[in-house]
Residue, then its C-alpha position, 0 to 999 in steps of 0.5 A: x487132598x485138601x482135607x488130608x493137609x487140613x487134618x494132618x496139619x491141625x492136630x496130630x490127633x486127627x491121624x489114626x495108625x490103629x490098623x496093625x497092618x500099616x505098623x507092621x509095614x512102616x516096621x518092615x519098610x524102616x518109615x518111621x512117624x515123622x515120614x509119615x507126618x511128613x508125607x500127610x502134610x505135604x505130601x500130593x495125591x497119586x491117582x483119584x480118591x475112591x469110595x471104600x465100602x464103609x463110605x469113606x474116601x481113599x487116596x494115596x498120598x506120595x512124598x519125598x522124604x529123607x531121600x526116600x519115596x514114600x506113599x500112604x494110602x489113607x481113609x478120609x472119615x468125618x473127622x480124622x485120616x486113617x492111615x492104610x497103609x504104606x510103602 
């Protein structure tokens, strides 16, 4: 969790939401970039981190934010967060 914070709160460059699939759920689910930005830089692990297939590392993260919860599964590479998904 860690590296997620360090990331998220060092440059906003570092968090990559290229997938279509978590825009289209951040759409769908009325979560906007700050919740986001929010829930990376504060927000706590739910669970163990996973090795994916392509060797990087999982995790979901969870926050309150704006009175809602909300949880992102991001991808921990070498020098950035994918984001996955969210809900």
């Amino acid at each position: 969790m860690s590296r997620v914070h360090s990331l998220a709160l060092a440059d906003t460059l570092n968090i990559r939401m290229s997938e279509p699939h978590f825009r289209q759920r951040m759409q769908e689910r009325g979560i906007n970039m700050r919740m986001i930005l929010e829930v990376l830089r504060s927000g706590r692990a739910v669970g163990h981190p996973k090795q994916d297939e392509f060797g990087d590392w999982r995790i979901q993260v969870r926050r309150k934010v704006a009175g809602q919860r909300v949880d992102v599964v991001v991808a921990v590479c070498a020098d950035h967060i994918e984001c996955i998904t969210t809900w």
